[in-house]
N, C-alpha and C positions, 0 to 999 in steps of 0.2 A: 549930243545932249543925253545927261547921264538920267533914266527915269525913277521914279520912287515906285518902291512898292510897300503898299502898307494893306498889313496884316490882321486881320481882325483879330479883337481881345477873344472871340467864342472859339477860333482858330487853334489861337494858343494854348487856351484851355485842354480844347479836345484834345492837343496834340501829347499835351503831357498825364492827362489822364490814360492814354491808350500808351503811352511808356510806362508808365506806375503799371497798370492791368499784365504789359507784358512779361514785365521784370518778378511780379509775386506771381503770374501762375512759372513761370522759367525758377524760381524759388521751389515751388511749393513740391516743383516736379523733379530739383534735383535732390529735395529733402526725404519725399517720398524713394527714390533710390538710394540712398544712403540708407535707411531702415529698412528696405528688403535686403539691403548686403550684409546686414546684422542675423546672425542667427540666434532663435531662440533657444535660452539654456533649457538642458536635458537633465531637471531635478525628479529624484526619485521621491521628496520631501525634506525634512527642515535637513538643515546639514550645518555643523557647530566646527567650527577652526579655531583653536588657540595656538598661539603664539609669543615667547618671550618680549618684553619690549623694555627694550633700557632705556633709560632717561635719567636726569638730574633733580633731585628735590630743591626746595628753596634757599637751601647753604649752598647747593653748587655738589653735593655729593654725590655717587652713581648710585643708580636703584634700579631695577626690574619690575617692572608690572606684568599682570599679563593680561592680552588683548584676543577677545573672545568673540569672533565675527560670527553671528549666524544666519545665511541666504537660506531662504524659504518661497515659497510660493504668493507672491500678493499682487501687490496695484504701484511697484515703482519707488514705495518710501524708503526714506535711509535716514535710522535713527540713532542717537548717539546717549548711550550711560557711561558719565562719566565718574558719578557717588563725589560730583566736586572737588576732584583732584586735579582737572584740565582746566584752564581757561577755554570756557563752553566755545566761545564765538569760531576763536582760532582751527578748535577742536571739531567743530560743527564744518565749516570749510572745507578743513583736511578730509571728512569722510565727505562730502560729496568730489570733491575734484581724484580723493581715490578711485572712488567708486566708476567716476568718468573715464579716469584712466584705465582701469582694469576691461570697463566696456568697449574701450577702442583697441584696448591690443587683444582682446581675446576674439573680437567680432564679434561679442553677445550683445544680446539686447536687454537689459536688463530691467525694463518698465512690466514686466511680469512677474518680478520677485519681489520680496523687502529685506534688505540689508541692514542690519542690528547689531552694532558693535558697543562689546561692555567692554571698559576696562577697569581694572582692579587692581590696586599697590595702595602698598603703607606709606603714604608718603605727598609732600603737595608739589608736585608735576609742574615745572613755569615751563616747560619747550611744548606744547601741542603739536604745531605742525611738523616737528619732526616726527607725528607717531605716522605721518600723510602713506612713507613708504610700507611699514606693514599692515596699512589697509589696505592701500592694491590689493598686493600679494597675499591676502589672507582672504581676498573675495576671489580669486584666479583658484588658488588650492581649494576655496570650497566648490566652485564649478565643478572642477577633476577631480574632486573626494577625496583630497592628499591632506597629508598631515605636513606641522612645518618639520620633526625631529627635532635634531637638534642648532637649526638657524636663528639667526636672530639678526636684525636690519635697523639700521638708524638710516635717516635722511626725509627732508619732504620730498613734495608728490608735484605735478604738475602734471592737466589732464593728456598731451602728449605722451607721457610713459618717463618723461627724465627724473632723474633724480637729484633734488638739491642738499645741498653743504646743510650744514647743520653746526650746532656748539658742543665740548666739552665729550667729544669723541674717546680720549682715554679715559675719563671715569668712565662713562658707559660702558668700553668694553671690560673694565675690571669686572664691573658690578655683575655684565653677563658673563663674564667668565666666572664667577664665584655661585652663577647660578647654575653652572651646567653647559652652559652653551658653548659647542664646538667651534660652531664657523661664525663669524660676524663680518656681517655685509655692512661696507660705508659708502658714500659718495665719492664720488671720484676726485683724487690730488689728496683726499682724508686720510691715508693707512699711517702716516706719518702726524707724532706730537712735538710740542716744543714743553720739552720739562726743565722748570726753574728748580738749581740747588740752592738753598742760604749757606753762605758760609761765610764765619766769623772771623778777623784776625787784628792782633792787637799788637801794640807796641809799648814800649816803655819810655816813658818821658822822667827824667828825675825820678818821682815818688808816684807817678801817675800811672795808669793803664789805660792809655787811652786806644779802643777797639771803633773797628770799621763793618759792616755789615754790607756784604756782594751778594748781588742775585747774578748766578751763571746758567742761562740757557745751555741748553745741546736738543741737537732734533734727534730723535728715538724712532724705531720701525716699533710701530703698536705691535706687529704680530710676535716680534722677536722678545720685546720688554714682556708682555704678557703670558708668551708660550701658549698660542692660539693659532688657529687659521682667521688671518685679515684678508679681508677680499675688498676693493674698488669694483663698485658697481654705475654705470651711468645712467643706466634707467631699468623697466621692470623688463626688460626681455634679458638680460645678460643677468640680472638678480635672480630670474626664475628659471635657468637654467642650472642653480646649486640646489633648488629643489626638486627638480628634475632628474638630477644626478645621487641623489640621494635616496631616490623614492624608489 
C-alpha cells in the first residue's frame, strides 16, 4: 500500500524562500569577487585621446572625423558629444558597451573615472556603431597614456572585446588614407572589396545605335588598391597590439 505524503503550503514556502536567500547571497558573493579581481586605474588626472575615425556621410562618401576620449577621475559616468552628427541612441550604446569592453580586457575598474567622448567632422555620420571599436581602444590608450599615431579602426564593439563587420569599408579607408592615416584596422574577412566598373557597349542596327550598360564586379585587396597597411582585427587584444607596436 502505496502512502501519501502531503506537504504543507508553509513548507513550501520556506523551502523556496531559503533557495532565493541562497542563490543572491552565492550571487552577491561571486559579484563581490569579480570587482576585487578588477584593479583600479592609476590616473595621474584628466588624460585626453584623439583618434582618426572614418565613416561614411549621408551620400555613402568617406569622411574622417575625429574622436576625442577623455578619462578623468569621477563617479563611473560615460558621456557622449556628438554636435548631432551621430544617431545619439546608437551612439550612446556604442560608448557604454565600449567602455565595458575596454573594462574587461584591461581588468580595470572603471566606476571611479568618467569617460567623455567628443566627436567632431563635417559631415552627417548614418553608421554610429561602427565608431564602438575606437572607443575601446581610445579608453585602453588613455589608461596607458599612449597616443593612437598614426592608426585608425572601423568595426563595432561587443562587451567581450570582439569586433563586428561593419559597411562601406573601402571609402572609409580612402577617406583615412587621404587623411594621413598609415595602418587601418578592419574587422575580420573585411580587408577585401567588391568594386563595380560601368561599362558601355553598343551595336549597330540599320541606322540605330542601340547600346547596353554592364556592371562588372572584381574583388580587390583594400591594402593593395589603396597603397596602405590593411590589417584584420577580431577583437581589441590583437587591434591593440598595432598600438603597442608602434608606441
Amino acid at each position: 500500500m502505496q502512502k501519501t505524503i502531503k506537504v504543507r503550503k508553509s513548507e513550501i514556502v520556506f523551502t523556496i524562500i531559503v533557495m532565493f536567500l541562497a542563490g543572491f547571497m552565492a550571487g552577491t558573493q561571486f559579484g563581490s569577487r569579480s570587482q576585487e579581481q578588477l584593479r583600479q586605474p592609476e590616473l595621474g588626472g584628466e588624460v585626453v585621446v584623439s583618434m582618426a575615425l572614418p565613416a561614411v556621410d549621408s551620400e555613402g562618401n568617406g569622411v574622417v572625423g575625429i574622436l576625442y576620449t577623455t578619462v578623468k577621475p569621477g563617479t563611473g559616468k560615460i558621456l557622449v558629444d556628438t554636435s548631432r552628427v551621430l544617431n545619439y541612441i546608437d551612439t550612446q550604446l556604442s560608448a557604454r558597451t565600449a567602455a565595458t569592453a575596454a573594462s574587461n580586457y584591461a581588468k580595470v575598474n572603471l566606476s571611479s573615472v568618467d569617460i567623455v567622448y567628443t566627436i567632431r567632422v563635417n559631415a552627417s555620420i548614418i553608421e554610429g556603431p561602427s565608431a564602438g571599436a575606437s572607443m575601446a581602444l581610445s579608453v585602453l590608450l588613455a589608461l596607458e597614456n599612449k597616443t593612437s599615431d598614426n592608426i585608425a579602426i572601423t568595426g563595432t564593439i561587443n562587451p567581450d572585446g570582439s569586433i563586428g563587420k561593419v559597411g562601406s569599408i573601402l571609402e572609409k579607408g580612402l577617406a583615412a588614407k587621404e587623411n594621413g592615416t598609415k595602418i587601418f584596422l578592419v574587422p575580420q574577412g573585411q580587408s577585401t572589396a567588391e568594386k563595380t566598373t560601368r561599362n558601355t557597349t553598343c551595336s549597330r542596327f540599320g541606322q540605330m545605335d542601340v547600346c547596353k550598360v554592364n556592371y562588372d564586379a572584381e574583388t580587390i585587396d583594400i591594402s593593395s588598391y589603396l597603397g596602405m597597411e590593411v590589417h584584420e582585427v577580431k577583437d581589441l587584444h590583437e587591434a591593440y597590439q598595432y598600438f603597442n607596436r608602434t608606441s
